[in-house]
C-alpha positions in Angstrom: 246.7 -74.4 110.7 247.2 -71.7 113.0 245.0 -69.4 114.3 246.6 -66.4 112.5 246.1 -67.4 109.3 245.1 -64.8 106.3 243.1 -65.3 103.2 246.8 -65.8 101.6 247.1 -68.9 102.8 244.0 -70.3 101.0 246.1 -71.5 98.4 248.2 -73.8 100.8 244.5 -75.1 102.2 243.0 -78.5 101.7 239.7 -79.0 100.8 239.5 -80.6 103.9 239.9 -77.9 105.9 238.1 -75.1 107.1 238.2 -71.3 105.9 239.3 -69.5 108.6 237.6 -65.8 109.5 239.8 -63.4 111.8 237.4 -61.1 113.7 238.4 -58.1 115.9 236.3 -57.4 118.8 235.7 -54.9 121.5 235.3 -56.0 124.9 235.5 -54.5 128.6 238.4 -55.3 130.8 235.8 -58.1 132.6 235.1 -59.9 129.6 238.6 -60.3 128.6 239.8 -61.1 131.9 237.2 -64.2 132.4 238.4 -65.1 128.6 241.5 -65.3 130.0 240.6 -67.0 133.2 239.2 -70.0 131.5 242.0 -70.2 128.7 244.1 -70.4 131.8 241.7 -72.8 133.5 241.7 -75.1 130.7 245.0 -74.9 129.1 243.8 -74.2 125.2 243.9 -70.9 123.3 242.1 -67.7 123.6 240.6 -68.8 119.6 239.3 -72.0 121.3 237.8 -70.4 124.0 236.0 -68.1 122.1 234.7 -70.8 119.7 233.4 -72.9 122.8 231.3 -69.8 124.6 229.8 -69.4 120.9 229.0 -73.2 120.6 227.3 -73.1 124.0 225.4 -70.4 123.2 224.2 -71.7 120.0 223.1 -74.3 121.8 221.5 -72.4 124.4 219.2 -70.1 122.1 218.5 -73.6 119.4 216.8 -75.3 122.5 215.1 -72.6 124.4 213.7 -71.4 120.7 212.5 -75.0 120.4 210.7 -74.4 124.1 212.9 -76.5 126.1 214.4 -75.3 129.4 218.3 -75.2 130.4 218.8 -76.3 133.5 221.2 -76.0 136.4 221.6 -78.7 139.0 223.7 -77.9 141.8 226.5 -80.8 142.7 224.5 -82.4 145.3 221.1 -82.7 143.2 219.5 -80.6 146.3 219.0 -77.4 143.8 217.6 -76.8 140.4 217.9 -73.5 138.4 216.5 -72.1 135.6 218.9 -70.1 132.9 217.2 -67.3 131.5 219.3 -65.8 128.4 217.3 -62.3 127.1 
């Protein structure tokens, strides 16, 4: 379905798929332009994007609420980092 679908096309929806939300946001010129840098980056759609820096933060806040730690490991396994989300 595409991403700008409406509430008038629920009637042309299987049950199969999912409602779709439209949301409008406000973001600084920075924000949009590193949304725009990783669409670029990895060739999918701004919608896509968005939906993958929201999985990754739900998964981010469901661990560190369960206590565990997110890590970063640099490329040569020489340095470890903490990520602190507040």
């Amino acid at each position: 379905m595409p991403e700008n679908s409406t509430d008038t096309d629920a009637a042309v929806r299987t049950q199969s798929e999912p409602s779709i939300t439209r949301l409008s946001v406000n973001i600084n010129e920075d924000t949009a332009a590193r949304l725009r840098w990783y669409k670029e980056h990895k060739g999918i759609s701004i919608t896509e994007t968005v939906r993958r820096a929201v999985a990754l933060l739900d998964l981010v806040e469901r661990e560190t609420a369960d206590g565990s730690e997110v890590l970063l490991k640099s490329r040569d396994g020489k340095s470890v980092r903490q990520l602190w989300l507040v």
